[in-house]
N, C-alpha and C positions, 0 to 999 in steps of 0.2 A: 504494500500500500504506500501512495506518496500523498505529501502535503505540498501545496504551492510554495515553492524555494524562492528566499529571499534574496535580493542584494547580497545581501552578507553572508548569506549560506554559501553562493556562487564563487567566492574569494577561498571556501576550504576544498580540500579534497573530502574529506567527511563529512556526510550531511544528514540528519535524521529522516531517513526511509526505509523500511524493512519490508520484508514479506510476512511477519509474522502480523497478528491479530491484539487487540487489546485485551479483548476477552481471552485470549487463551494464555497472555502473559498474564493476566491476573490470576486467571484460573489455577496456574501457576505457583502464584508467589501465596494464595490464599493457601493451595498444598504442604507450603513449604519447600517446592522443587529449586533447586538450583536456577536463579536467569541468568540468560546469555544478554550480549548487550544487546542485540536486537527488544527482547523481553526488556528492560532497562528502558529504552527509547521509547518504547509505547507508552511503558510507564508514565516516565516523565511529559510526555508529550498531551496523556488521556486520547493517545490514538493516533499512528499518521493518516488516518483516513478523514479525520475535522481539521478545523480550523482551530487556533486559539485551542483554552483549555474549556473542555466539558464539564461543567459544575458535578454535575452528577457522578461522570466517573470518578473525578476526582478526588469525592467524598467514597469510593469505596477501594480507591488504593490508602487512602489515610488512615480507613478501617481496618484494614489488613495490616498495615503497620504496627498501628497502634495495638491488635490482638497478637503479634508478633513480638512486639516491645513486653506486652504482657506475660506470655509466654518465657521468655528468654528472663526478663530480669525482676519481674515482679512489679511491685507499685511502688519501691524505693525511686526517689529521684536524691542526686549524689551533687554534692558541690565540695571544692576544696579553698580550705584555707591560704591563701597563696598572697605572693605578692611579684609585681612587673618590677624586674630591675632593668632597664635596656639601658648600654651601657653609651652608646653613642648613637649619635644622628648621622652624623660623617657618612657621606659615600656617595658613588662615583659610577654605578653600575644604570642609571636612569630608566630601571623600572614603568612605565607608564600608567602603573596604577598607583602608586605610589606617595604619598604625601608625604611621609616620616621622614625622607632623608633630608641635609642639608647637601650643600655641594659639599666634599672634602677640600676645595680649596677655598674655600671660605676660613675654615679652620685654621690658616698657616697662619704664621708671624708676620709673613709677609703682604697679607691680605687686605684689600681696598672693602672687600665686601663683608656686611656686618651678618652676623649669624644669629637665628635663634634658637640654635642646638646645640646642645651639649654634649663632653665627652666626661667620663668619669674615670679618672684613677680608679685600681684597684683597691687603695686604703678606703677611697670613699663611697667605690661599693658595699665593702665590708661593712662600713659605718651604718650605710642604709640595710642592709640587709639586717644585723645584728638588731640594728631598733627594731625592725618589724619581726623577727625574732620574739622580740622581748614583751612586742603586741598580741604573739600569738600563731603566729603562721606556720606552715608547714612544709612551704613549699616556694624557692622563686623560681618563676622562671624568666629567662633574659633571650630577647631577639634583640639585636643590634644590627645596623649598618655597618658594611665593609669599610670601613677606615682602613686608609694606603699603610698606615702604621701599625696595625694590627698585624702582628707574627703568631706561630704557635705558640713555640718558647723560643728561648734565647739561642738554641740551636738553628732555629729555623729561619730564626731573625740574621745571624751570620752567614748562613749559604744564600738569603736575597740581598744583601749588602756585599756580598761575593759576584752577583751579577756583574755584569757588562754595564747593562741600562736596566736597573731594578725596575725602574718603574713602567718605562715602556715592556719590559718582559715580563712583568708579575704585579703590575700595579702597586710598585710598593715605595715608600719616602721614609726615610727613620724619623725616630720620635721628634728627633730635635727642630723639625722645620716647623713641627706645628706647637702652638700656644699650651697644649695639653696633651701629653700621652695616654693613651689605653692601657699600654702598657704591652702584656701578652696575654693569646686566649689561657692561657695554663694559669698566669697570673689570679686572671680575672674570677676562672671556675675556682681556685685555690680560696681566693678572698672571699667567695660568695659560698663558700662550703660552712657555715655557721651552728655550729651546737646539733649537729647531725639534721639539720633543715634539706629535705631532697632539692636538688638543684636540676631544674631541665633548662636546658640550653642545647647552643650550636645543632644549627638547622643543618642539609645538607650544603645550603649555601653558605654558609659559614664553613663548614669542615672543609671546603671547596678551596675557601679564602686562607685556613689556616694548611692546605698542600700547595698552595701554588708555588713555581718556581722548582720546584723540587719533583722526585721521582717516588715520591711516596705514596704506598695507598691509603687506602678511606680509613682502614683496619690500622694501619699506625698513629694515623691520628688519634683519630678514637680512645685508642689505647691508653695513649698518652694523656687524654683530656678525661678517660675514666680512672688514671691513675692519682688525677688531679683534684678529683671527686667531683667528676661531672655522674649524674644517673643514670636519667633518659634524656630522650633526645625529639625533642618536639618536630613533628613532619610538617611544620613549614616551610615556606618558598616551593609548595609544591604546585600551587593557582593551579591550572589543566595540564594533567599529563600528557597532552599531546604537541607534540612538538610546533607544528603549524599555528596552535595557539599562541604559546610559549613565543615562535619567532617576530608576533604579531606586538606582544605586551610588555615582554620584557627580553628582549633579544642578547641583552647581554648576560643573563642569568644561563648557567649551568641547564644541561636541555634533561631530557626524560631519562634516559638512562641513565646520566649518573646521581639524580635525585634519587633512584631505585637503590642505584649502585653503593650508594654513601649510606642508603636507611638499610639496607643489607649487612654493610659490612658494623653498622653500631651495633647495631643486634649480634654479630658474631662476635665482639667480644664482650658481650652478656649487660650491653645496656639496654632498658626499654625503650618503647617509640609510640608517639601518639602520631596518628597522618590526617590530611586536611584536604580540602577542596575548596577553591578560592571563585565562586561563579557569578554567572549576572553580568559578565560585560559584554565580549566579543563571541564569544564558546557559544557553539548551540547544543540541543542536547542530545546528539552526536558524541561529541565531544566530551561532555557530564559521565555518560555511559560508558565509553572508552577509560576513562580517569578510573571509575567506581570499579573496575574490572581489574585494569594493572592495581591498585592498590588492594583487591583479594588476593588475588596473586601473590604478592609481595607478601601477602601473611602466612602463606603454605611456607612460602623460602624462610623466611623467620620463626615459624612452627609460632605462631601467636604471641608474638612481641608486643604487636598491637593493640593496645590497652580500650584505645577509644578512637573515634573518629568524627572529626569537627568540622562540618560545613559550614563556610564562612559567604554569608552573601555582599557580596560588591560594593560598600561605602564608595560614592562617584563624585561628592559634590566637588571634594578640593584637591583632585585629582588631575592629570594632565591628558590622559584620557577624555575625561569629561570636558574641563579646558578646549582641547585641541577639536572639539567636534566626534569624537569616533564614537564615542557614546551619549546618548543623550538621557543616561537614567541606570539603575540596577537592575534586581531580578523584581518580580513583583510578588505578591502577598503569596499568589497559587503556586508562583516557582521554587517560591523560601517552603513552602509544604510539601509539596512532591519532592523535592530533594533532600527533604531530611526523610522523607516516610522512602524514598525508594532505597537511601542506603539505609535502612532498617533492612527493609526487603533483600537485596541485595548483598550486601558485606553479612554472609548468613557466618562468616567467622569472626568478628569482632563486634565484641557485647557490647559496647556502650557508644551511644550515638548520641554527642552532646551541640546540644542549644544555647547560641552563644548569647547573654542579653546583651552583649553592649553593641553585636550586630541588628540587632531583633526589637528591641526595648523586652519592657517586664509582659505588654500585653499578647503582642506577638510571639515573644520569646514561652510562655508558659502555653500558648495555643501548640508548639512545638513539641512540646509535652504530650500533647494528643497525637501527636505524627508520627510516635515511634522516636523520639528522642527521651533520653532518660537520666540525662547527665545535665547540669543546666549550672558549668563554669564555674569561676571563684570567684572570690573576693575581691582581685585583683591588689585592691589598695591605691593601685597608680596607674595609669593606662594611658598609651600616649598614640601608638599607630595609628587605631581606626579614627580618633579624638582628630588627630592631624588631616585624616581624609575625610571631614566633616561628618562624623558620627557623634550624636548629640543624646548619647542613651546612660552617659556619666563615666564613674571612674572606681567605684567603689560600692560594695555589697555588702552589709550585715549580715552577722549570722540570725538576729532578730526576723530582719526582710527576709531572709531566705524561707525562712521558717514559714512566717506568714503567709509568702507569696505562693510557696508550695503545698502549706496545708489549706490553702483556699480553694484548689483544684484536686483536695480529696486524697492530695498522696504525701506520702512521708518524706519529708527531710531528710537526710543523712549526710554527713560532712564523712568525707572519707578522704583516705591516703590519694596522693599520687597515680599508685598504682591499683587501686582499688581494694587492695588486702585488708588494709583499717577501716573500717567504719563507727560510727558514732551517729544514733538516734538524736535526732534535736528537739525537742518538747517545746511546742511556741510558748507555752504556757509558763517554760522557767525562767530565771532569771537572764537578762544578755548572756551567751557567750561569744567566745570567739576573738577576734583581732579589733584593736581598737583603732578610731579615726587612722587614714596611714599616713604616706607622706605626699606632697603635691607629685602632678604630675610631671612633673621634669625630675622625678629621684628623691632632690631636699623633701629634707624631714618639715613636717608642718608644724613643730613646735622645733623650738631654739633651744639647746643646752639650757642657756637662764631663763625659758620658758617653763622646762620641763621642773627645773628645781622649785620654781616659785612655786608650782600648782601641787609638787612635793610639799613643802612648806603649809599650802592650807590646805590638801589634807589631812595632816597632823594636827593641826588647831584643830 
């Protein structure tokens, strides 16, 4: 069956038409049968044989999810106590969905142009992490920009300062040109390793950034940065695993196989991995379905490393994307539902399918709840990415709110680990717990050293 191809469909090789039926990929995923992407595509489509999305059907692949979501995890919905440490803005790879970076030459000494991004030492990661620590968290985790001065360790840093032309062959500048070091990734996971607080970090793009130059693989990295006490490894920077998308969006970004290639080899030396899908711009759902498929895949290869899987819908407004004309908007209400209820349906190897609010807000985000998601984010504390791409759904989660927000739709709270092994019932009804106010969002703490003592001071009184 086809559906009339768009403009934009006509620019991929990929385009959503199959031979297969709606009904019978539904019939399908209500089974329990394994789908193929063709199955996937109908899905998300409610049919290549309409137009647009069919209300109707619609509402009976979210059923199917949702009795699915049922099935597999119960009526638990999970959040973690966590906090955003990113350690820099800096970078140079031009992304087009992209808001968070700064240019990295803004950041030199020598620089005309004035920056609103910051880079953080690793002393004063530790600093931020240890206070929110001392708030209650359990977990940071840190995506940064490729900063030219970002090395693995000090070894790594020597063989690109070894180069020819460091930077035209590895993009790389030592610390000294700019105003502020990072320091090294090793540094950085070392600094942010606090009071046994799980630490996820370095995406594949990042592990990417900490091999360049060099002949090393993903599994030496790795290695090195699980030795550092790095844990798991967040599947960001994966947007669409298909290439044609990828050369569309962010052309300078690492392509589909070594995203696979770098979440493979963390996993082989026994860190965990959560993967993602970043949709709503260019990608049709071709393309959505392709992604959902390599990333099952990927969890046979890793024998279920795969903790969770986060569909991320498209923040456009302050975007270059959006800016330049190529898109004129994100996914819409029925796309954000079918793509979280199809990878329910779909990724039938990894349990938890989480709903982001600060992609979503609180209203949409708990409707997500009904889709076959069951995880619904953390606390964050500090959140700066999607905030930067015009996402206006905040920065910060109580454990209070969570509570509330989740026992209003009938299901249970639970603050769990990282990896989902801990869990902890949350009773709206008891006292606050959990992490208190955290720190803004650029890192700094919201209270000052002689803030903090003062309000020491009358509590005591």
């Amino acid at each position: 069956m086809e559906r009339p191809v768009t403009e934009a469909d006509l620019a991929f090789e990929h385009v959503p038409e199959t031979d297969q039926s709606f009904e019978n990929a539904l019939a399908k995923a209500r089974n329990g049968d394994r789908l193929t992407v063709d199955d996937a595509i109908e899905l998300l489509t409610t049919g290549t044989d309409v137009e647009g999305i069919d209300r109707r059907r619609k509402e009976q692949v979210l059923e199917a999810a949702d009795r699915r979501r049922a099935e597999v995890v119960g009526e638990e919905v999970t959040f973690v106590a966590n906090l955003n440490n990113n350690v820099t803005t800096a970078c140079n790879v031009g992304c087009l969905f992209c808001n968070f970076k700064d240019s990295a030459h803004s950041f030199e000494h020598e620089s005309d142009v004035e920056t609103a991004g910051f880079t953080k030492t690793p002393a004063e990661s530790r600093e931020i992490v240890s206070d929110a620590v001392a708030r209650g968290i359990s977990e940071v985790c840190s995506v940064s920009g490729l900063h030219p001065a970002f090395a693995l360790d000090d070894e790594h840093r020597e063989l690109l300062e070894a180069l020819d032309d460091p930077y035209r062959e590895a993009n790389y500048k030592p610390p000294e040109v700019y105003a502020k070091s990072p320091g090294t990734y090793v540094d950085q996971i070392a600094a942010m390793d606090v009071d046994g607080v799980h630490v996820h970090s370095m995406t594949p793009e990042e592990g990417y950034h900490a091999r360049r130059g060099t002949d090393w693989s993903y599994e030496e990295v790795y290695r090195r940065l699980r030795d550092a006490g790095l844990d798991t490894v967040p599947g960001t920077a994966a947007e669409i695993l298909v290439d044609e998308v990828r050369d569309a969006i962010c052309p300078g970004k690492i392509g589909t196989d070594d995203w696979l290639e770098a979440m493979e080899a963390a996993a082989n030396v026994g860190l965990g991995l959560t993967a993602t899908i970043m949709y709503g711009h260019v990608e049709n759902d071709a393309h959505r379905a392709m992604h959902l498929k390599r990333v099952r895949d990927l969890q046979e290869r890793v024998d279920g490393a795969i903790t969770e899987f986060v569909p991320l819908s498209f923040v456009h407004q302050q975007t270059p994307l959006f800016e330049h004309g190529v898109v004129s908007g994100g996914a819409s209400t029925d796309e954000d539902e079918l793509m979280i209820a199809v990878s329910r349906l779909f990724l039938d190897n990894i349990e938890h399918i989480q709903s982001s609010w600060v992609k979503y807000g609180d209203e949409h985000g708990l409707k997500m709840l009904h889709c076959g998601a069951d995880d619904f984010m953390g606390t964050i504390l500090s959140e700066e990415i999607t905030k930067r791409a015009g996402g206006d759904y905040g920065e910060f989660r109580s454990f209070s709110a969570y509570a509330e927000l989740i026992s209003s739709i009938g299901r249970v709270p639970v603050e769990r680990s990282t990896d989902y092994e801990r869990r902890r019932v949350i009773d709206p009804d008891d006292p606050p717990v959990g992490p208190r106010l955290g720190p803004q969002a650029d890192g700094t703490p919201l209270l000052s050293d002689d803030e903090r003592a003062d309000r020491a001071v009358l509590a005591d009184d």
